[in-house]
N, CA, C and O atoms as a GROMACS GRO file, in nm:
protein
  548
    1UNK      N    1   1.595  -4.004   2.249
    1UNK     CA    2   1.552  -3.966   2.118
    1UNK      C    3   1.617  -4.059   2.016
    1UNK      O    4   1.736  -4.090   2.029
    2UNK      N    5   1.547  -4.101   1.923
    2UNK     CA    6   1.592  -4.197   1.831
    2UNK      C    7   1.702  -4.121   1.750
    2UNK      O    8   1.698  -3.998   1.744
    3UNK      N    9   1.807  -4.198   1.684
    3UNK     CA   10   1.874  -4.105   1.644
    3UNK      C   11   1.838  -4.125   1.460
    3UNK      O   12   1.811  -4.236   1.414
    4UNK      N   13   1.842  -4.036   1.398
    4UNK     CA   14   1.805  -4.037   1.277
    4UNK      C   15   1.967  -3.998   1.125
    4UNK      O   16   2.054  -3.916   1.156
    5UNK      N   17   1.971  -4.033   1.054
    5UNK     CA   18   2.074  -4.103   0.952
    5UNK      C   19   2.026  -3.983   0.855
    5UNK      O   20   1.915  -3.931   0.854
    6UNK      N   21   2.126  -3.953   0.783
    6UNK     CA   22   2.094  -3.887   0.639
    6UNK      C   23   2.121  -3.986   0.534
    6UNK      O   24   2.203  -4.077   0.531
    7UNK      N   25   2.041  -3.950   0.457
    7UNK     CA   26   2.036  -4.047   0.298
    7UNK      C   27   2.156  -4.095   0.289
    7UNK      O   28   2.174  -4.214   0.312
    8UNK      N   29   2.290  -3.991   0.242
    8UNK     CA   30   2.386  -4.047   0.199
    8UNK      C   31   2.518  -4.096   0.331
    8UNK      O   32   2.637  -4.123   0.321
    9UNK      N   33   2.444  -4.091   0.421
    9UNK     CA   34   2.523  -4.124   0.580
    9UNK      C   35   2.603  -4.227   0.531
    9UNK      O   36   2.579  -4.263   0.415
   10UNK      N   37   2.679  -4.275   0.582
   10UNK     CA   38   2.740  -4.385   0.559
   10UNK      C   39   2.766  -4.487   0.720
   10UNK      O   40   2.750  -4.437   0.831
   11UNK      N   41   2.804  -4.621   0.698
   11UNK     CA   42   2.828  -4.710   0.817
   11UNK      C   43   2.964  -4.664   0.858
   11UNK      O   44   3.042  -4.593   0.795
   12UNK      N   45   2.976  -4.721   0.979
   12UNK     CA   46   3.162  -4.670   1.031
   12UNK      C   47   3.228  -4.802   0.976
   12UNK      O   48   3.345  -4.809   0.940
   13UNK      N   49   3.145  -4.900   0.974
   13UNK     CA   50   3.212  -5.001   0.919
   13UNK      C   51   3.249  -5.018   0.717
   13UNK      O   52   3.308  -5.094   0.640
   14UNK      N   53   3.168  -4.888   0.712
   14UNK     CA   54   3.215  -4.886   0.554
   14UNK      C   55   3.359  -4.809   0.524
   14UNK      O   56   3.355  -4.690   0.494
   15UNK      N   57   3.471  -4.870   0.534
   15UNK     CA   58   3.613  -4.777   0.513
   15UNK      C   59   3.588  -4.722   0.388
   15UNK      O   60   3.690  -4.656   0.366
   16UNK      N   61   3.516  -4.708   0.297
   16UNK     CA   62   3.514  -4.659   0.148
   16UNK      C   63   3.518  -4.520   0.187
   16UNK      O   64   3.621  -4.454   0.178
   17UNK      N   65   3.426  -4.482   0.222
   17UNK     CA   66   3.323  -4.398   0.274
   17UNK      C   67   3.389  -4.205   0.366
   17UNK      O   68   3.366  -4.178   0.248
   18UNK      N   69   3.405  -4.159   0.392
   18UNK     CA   70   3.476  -4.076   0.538
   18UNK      C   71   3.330  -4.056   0.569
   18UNK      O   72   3.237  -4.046   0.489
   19UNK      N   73   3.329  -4.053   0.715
   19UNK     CA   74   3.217  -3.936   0.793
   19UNK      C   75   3.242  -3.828   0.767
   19UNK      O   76   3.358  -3.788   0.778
   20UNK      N   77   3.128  -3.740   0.720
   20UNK     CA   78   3.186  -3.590   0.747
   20UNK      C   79   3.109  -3.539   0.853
   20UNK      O   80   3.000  -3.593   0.872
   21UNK      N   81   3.143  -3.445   0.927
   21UNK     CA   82   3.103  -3.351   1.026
   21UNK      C   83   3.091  -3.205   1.028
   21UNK      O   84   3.184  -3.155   0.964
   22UNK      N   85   2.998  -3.105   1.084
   22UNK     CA   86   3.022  -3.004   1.084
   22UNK      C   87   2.978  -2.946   1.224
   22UNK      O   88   2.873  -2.957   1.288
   23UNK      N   89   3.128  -2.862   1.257
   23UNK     CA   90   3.165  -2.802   1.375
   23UNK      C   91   3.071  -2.667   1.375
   23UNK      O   92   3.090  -2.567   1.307
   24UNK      N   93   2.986  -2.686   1.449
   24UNK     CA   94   2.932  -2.478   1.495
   24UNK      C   95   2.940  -2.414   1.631
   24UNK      O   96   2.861  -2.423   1.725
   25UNK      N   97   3.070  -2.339   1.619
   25UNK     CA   98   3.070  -2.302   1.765
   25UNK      C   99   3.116  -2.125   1.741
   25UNK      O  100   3.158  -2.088   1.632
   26UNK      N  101   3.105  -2.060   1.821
   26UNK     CA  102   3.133  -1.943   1.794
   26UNK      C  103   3.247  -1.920   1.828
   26UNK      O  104   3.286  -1.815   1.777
   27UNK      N  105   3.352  -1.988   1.918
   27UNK     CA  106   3.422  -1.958   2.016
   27UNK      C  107   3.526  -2.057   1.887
   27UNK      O  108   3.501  -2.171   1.850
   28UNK      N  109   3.630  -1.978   1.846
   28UNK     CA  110   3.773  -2.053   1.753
   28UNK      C  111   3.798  -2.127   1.793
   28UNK      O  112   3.787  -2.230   1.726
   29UNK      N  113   3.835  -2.134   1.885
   29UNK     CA  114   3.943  -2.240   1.975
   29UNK      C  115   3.880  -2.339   2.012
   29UNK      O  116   3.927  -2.451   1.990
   30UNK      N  117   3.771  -2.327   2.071
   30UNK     CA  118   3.658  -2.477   2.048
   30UNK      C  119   3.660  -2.559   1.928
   30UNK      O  120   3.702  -2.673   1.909
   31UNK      N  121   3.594  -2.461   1.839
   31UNK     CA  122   3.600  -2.483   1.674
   31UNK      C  123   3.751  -2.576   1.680
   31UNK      O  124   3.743  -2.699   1.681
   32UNK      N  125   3.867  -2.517   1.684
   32UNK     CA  126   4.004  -2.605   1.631
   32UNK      C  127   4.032  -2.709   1.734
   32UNK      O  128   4.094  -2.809   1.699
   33UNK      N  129   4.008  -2.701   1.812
   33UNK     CA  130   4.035  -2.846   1.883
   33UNK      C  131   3.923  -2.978   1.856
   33UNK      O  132   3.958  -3.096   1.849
   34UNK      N  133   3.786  -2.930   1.842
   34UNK     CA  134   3.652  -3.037   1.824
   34UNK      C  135   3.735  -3.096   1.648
   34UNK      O  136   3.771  -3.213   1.639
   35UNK      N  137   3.750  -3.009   1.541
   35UNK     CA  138   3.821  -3.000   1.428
   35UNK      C  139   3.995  -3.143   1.467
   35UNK      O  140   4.028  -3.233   1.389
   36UNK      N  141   4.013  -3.135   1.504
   36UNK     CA  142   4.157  -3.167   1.547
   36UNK      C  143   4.132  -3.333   1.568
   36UNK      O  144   4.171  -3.432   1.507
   37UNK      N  145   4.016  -3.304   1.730
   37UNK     CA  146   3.968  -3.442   1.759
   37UNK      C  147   3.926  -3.525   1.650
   37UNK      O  148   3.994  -3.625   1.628
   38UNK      N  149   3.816  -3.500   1.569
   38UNK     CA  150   3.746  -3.567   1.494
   38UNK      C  151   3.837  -3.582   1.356
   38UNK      O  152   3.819  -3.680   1.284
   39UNK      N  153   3.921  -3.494   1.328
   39UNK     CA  154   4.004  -3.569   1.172
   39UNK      C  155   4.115  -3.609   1.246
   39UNK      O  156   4.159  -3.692   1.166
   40UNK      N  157   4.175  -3.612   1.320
   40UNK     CA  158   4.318  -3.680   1.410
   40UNK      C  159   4.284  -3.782   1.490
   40UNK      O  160   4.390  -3.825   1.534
   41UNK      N  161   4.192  -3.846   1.534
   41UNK     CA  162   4.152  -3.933   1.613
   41UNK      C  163   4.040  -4.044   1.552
   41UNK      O  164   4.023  -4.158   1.595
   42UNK      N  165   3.969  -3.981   1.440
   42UNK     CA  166   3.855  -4.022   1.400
   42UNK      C  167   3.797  -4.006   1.282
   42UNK      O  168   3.682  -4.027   1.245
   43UNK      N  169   3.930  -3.950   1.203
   43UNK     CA  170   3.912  -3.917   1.039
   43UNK      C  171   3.810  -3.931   0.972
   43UNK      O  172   3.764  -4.010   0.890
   44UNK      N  173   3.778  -3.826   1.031
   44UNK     CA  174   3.659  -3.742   1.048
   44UNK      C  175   3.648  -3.627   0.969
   44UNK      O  176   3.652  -3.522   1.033
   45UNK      N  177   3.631  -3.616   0.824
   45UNK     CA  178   3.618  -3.463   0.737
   45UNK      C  179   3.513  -3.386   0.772
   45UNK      O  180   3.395  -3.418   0.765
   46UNK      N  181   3.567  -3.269   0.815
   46UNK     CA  182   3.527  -3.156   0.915
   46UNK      C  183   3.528  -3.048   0.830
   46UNK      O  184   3.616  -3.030   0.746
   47UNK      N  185   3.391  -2.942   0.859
   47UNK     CA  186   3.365  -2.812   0.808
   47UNK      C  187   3.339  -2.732   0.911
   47UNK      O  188   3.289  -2.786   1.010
   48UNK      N  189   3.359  -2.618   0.914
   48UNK     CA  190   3.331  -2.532   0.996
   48UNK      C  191   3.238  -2.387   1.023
   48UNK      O  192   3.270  -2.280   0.971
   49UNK      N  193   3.164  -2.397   1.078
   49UNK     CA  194   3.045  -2.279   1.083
   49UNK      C  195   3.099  -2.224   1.227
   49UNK      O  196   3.180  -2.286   1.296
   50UNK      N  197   3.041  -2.095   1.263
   50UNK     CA  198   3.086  -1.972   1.331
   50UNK      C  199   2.970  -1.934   1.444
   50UNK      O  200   2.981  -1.870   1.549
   51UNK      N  201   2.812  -2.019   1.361
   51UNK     CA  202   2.691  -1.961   1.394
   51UNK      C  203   2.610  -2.015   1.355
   51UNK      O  204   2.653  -2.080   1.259
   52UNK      N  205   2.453  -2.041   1.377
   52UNK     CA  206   2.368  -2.098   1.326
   52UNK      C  207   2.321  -2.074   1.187
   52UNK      O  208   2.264  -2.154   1.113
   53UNK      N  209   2.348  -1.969   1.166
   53UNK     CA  210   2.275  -1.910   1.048
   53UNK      C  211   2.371  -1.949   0.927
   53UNK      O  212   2.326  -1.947   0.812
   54UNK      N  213   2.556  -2.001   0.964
   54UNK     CA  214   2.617  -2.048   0.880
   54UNK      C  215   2.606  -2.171   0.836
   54UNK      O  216   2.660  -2.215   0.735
   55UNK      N  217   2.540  -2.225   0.903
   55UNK     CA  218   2.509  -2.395   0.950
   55UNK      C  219   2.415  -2.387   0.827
   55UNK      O  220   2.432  -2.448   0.722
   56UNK      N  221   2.288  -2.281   0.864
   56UNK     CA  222   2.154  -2.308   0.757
   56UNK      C  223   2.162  -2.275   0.683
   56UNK      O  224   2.095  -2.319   0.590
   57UNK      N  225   2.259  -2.163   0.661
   57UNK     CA  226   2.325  -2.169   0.473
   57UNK      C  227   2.408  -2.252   0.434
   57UNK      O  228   2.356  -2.281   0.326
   58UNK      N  229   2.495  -2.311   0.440
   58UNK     CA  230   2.591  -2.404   0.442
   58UNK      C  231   2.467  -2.512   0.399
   58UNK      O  232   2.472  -2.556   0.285
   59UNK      N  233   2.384  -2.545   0.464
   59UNK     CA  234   2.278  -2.664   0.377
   59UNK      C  235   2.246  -2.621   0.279
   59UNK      O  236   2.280  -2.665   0.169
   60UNK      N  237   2.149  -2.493   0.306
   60UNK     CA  238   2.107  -2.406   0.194
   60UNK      C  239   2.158  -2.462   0.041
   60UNK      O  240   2.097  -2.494  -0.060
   61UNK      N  241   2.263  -2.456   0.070
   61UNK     CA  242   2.390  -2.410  -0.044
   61UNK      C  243   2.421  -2.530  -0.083
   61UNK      O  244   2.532  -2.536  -0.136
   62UNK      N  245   2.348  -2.655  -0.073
   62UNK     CA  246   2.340  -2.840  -0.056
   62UNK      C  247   2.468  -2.914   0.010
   62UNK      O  248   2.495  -3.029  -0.022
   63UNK      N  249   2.536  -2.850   0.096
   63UNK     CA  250   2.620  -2.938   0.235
   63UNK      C  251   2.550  -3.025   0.276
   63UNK      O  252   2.456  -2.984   0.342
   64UNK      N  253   2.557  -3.123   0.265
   64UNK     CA  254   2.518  -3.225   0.367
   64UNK      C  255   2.630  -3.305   0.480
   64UNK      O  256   2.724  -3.368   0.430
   65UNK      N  257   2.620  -3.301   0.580
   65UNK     CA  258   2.705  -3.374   0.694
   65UNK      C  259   2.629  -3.504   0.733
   65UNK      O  260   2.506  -3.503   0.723
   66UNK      N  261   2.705  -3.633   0.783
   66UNK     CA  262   2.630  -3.684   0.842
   66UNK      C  263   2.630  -3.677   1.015
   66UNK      O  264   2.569  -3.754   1.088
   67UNK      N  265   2.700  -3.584   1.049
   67UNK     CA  266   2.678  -3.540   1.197
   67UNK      C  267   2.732  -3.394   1.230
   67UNK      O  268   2.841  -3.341   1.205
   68UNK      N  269   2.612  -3.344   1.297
   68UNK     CA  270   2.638  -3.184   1.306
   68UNK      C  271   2.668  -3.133   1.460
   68UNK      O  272   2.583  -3.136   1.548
   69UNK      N  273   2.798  -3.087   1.477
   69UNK     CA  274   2.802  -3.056   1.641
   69UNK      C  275   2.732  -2.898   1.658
   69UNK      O  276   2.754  -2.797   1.590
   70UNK      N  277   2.661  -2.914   1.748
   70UNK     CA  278   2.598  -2.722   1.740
   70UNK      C  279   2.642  -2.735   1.905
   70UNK      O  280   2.664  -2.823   1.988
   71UNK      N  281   2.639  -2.577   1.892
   71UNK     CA  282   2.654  -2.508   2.019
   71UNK      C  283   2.526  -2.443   2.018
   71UNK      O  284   2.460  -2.411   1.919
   72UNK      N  285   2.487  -2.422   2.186
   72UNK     CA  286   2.384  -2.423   2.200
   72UNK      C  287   2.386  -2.206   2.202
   72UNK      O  288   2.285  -2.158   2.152
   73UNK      N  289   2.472  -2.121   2.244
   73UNK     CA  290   2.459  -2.023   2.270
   73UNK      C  291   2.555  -1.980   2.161
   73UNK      O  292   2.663  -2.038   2.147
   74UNK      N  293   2.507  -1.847   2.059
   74UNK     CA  294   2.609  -1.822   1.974
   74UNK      C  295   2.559  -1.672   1.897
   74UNK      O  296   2.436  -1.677   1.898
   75UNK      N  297   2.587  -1.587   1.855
   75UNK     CA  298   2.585  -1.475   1.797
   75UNK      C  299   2.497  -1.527   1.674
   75UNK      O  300   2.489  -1.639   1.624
   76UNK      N  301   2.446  -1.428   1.649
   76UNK     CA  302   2.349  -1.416   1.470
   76UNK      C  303   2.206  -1.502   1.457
   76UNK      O  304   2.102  -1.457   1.408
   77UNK      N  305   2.225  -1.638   1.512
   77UNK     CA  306   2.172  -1.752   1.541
   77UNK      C  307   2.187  -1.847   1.595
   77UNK      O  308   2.253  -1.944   1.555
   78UNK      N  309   2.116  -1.834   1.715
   78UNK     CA  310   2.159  -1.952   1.825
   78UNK      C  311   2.160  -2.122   1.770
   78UNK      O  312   2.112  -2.156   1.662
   79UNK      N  313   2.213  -2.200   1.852
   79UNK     CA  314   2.154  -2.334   1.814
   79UNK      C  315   2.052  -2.401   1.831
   79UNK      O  316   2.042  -2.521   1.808
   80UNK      N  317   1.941  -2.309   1.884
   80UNK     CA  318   1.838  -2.349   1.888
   80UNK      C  319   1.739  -2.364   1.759
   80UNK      O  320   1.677  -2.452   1.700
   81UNK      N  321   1.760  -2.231   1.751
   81UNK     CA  322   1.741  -2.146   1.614
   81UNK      C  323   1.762  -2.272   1.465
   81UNK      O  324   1.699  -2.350   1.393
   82UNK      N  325   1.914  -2.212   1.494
   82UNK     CA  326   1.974  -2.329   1.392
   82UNK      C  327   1.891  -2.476   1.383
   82UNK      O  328   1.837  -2.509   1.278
   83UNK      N  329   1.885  -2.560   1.503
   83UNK     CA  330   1.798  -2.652   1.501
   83UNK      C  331   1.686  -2.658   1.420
   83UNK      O  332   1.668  -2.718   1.314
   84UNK      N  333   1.605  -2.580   1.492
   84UNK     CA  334   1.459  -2.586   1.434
   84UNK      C  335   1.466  -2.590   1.317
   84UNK      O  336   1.414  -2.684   1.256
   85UNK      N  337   1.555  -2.451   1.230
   85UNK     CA  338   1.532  -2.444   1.068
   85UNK      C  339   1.589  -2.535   1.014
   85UNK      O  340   1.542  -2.563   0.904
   86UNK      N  341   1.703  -2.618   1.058
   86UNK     CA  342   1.765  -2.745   0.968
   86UNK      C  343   1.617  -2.871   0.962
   86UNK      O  344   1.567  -2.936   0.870
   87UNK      N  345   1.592  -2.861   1.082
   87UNK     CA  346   1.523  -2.985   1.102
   87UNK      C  347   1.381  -2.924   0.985
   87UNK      O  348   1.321  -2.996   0.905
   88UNK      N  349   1.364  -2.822   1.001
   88UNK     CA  350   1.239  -2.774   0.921
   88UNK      C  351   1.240  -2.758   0.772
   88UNK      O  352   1.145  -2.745   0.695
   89UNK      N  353   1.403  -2.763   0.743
   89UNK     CA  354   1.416  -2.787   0.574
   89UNK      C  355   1.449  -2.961   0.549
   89UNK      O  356   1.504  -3.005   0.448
   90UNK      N  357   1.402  -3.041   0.663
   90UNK     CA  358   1.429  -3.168   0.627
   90UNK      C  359   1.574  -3.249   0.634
   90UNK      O  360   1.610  -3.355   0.582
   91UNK      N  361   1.644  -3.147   0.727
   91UNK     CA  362   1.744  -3.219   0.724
   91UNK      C  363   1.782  -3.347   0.858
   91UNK      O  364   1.772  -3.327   0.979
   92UNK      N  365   1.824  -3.475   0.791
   92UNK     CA  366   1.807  -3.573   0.870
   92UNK      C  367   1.950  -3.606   0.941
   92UNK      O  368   1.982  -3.709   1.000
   93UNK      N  369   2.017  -3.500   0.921
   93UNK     CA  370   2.171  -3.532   0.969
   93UNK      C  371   2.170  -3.581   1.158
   93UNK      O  372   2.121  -3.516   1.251
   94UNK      N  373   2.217  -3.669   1.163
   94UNK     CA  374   2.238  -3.646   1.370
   94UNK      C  375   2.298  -3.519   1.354
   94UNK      O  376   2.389  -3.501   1.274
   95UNK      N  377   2.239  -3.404   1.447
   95UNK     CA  378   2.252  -3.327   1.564
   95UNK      C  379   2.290  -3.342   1.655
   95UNK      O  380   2.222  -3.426   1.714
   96UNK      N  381   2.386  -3.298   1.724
   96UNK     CA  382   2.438  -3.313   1.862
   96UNK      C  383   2.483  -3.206   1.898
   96UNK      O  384   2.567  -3.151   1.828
   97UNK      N  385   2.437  -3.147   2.020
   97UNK     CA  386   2.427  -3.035   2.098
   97UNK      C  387   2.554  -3.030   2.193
   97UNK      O  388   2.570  -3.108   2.287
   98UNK      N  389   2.615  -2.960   2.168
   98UNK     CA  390   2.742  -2.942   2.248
   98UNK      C  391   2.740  -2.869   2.324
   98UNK      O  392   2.750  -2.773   2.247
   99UNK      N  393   2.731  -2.792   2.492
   99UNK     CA  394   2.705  -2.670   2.511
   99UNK      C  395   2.785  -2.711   2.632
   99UNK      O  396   2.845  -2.816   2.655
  100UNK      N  397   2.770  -2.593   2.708
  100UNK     CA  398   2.804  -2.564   2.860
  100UNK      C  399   2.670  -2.609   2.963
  100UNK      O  400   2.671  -2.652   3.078
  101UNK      N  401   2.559  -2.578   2.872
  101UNK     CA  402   2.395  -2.584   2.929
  101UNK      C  403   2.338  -2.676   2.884
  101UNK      O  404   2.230  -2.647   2.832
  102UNK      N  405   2.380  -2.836   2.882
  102UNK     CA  406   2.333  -2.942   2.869
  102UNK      C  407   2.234  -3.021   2.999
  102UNK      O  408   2.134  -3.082   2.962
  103UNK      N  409   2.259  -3.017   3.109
  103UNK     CA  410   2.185  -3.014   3.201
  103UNK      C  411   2.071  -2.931   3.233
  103UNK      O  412   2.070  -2.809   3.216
  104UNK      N  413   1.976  -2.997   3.278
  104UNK     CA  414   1.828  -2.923   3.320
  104UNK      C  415   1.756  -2.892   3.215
  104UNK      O  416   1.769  -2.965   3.116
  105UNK      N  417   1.664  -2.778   3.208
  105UNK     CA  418   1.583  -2.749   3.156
  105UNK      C  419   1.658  -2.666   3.028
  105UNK      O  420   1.604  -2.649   2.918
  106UNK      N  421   1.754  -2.631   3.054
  106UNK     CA  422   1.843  -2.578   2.907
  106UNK      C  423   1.861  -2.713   2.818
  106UNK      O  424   1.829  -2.727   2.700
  107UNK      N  425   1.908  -2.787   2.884
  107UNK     CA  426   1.951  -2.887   2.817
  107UNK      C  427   1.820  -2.970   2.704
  107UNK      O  428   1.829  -3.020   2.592
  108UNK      N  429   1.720  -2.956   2.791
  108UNK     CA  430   1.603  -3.039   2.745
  108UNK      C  431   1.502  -2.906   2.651
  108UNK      O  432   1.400  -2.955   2.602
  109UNK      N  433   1.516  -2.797   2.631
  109UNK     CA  434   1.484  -2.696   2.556
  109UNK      C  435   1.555  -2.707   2.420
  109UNK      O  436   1.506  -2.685   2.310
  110UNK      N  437   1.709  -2.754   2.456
  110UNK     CA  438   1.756  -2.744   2.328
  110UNK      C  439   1.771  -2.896   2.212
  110UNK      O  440   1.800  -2.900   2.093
  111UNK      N  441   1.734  -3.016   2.318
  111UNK     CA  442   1.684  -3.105   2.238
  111UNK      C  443   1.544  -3.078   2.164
  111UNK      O  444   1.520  -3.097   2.044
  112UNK      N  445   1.463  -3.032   2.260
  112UNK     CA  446   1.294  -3.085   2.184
  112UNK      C  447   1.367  -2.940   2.091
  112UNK      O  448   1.286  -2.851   2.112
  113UNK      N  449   1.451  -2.897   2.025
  113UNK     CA  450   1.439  -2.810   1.934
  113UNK      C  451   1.502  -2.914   1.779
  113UNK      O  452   1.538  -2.879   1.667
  114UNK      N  453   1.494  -3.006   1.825
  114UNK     CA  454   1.518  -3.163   1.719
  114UNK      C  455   1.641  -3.191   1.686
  114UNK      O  456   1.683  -3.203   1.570
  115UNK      N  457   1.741  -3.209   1.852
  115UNK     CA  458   1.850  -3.250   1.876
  115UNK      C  459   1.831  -3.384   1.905
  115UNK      O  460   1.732  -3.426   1.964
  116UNK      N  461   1.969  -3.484   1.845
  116UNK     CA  462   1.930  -3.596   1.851
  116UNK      C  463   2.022  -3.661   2.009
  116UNK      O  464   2.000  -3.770   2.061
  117UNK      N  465   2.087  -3.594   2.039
  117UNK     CA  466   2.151  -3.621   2.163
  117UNK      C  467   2.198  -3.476   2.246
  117UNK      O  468   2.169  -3.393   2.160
  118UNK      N  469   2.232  -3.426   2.321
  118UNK     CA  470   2.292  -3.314   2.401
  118UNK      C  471   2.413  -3.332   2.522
  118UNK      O  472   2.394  -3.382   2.633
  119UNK      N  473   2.517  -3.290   2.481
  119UNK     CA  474   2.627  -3.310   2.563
  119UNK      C  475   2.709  -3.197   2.632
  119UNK      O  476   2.702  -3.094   2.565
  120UNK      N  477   2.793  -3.181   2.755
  120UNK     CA  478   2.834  -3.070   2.855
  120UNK      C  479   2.995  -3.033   2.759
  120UNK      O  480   3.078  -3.117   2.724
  121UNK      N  481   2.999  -2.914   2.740
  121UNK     CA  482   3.142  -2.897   2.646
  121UNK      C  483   3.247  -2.961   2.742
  121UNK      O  484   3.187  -2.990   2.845
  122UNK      N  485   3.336  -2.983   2.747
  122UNK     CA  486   3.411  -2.995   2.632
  122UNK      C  487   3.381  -3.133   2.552
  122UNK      O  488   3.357  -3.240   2.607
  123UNK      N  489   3.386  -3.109   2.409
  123UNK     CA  490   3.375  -3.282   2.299
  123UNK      C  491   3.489  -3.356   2.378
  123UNK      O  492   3.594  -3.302   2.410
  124UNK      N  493   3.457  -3.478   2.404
  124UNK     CA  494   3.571  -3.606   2.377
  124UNK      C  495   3.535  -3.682   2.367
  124UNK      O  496   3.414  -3.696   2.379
  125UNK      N  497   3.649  -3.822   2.328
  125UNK     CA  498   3.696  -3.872   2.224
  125UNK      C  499   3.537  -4.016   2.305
  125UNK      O  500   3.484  -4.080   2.214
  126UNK      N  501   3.495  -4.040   2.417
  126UNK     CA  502   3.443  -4.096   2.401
  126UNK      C  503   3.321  -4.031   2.393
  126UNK      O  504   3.234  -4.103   2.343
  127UNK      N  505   3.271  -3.885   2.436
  127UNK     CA  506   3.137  -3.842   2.335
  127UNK      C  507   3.108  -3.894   2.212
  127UNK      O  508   3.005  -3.953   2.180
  128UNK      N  509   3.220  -3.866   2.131
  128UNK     CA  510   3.259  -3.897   1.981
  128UNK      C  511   3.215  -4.062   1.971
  128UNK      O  512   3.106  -4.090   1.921
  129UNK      N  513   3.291  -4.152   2.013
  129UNK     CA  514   3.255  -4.255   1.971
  129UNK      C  515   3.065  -4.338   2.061
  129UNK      O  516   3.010  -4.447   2.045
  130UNK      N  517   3.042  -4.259   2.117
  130UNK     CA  518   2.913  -4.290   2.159
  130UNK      C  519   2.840  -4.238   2.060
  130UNK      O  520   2.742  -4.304   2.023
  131UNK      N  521   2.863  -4.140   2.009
  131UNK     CA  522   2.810  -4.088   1.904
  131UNK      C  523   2.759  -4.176   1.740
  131UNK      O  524   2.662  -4.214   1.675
  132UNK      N  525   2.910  -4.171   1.742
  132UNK     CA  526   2.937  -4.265   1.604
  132UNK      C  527   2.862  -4.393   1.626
  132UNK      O  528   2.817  -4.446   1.524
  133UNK      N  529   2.839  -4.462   1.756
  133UNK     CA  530   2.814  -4.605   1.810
  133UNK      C  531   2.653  -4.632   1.708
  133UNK      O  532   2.596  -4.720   1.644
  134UNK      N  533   2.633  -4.423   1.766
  134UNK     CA  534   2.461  -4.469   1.794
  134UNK      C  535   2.464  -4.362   1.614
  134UNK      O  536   2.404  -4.256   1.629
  135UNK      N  537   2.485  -4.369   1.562
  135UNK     CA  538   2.516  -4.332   1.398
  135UNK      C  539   2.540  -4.430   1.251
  135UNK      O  540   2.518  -4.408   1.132
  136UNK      N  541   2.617  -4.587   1.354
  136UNK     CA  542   2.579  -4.698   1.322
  136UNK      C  543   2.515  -4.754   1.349
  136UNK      O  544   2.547  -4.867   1.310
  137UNK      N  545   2.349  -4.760   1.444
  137UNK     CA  546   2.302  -4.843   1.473
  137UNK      C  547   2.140  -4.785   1.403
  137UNK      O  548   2.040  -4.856   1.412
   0.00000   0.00000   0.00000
């Protein structure tokens, strides 16, 4: 899947600039370590959602990220969920699907829901920079 940029995205090669990110996982402790990785390793300014439905208010409310980690299984609103309606209010942020159910037919359900990549939990540091790779290109 091509990966797609938000307006005000920025290059990794622009130091002016920070990436920001936003973490959605239901599970805390996921949440503070993905949080940890990405501003301690990859200064990376990080927000945090609980659930999908925090994710689509959090835009709602004009957040913009230029990369969004979702979890694919989560209370209130899944990330599927979440998907569809971000992508359906136009939002062009990379998506990236973080789950346990990245393989098979889970995995490929929760892309065509207009994920721009899908990965097996746990985040690391070279998810992250494959990420970022394909965020600059």
């Amino acid at each position: 899947m091509e990966s797609q940029r938000s307006p005000g995205a920025t290059k990794i090669s622009d130091k002016k600039t920070k990436l920001s990110a936003l973490i959605v996982d239901d599970d805390g402790v996921i949440r503070s370590i993905h949080k940890a990785m990405l501003e301690g390793l990859f200064k990376i300014e990080t927000k945090l959602a609980k659930n999908g439905k925090e994710a689509v208010d959090l835009h709602c409310s004009g957040a913009n990220f230029d990369i969004v980690f979702m979890d694919r299984e989560m209370p209130i609103m899944d990330g599927i969920e979440a998907t569809k309606q971000l992508r359906a209010m136009g939002v062009k942020s990379m998506i990236v699907g973080i789950t346990t159910r990245a393989d098979g037919k889970e995995g490929e359900e929760f892309l065509a829901a207009g994920l721009n990549k899908c990965f097996g939990k746990p985040l690391t540091s070279a998810i992250i920079e494959a990420v970022l790779q394909d965020l600059q290109n």
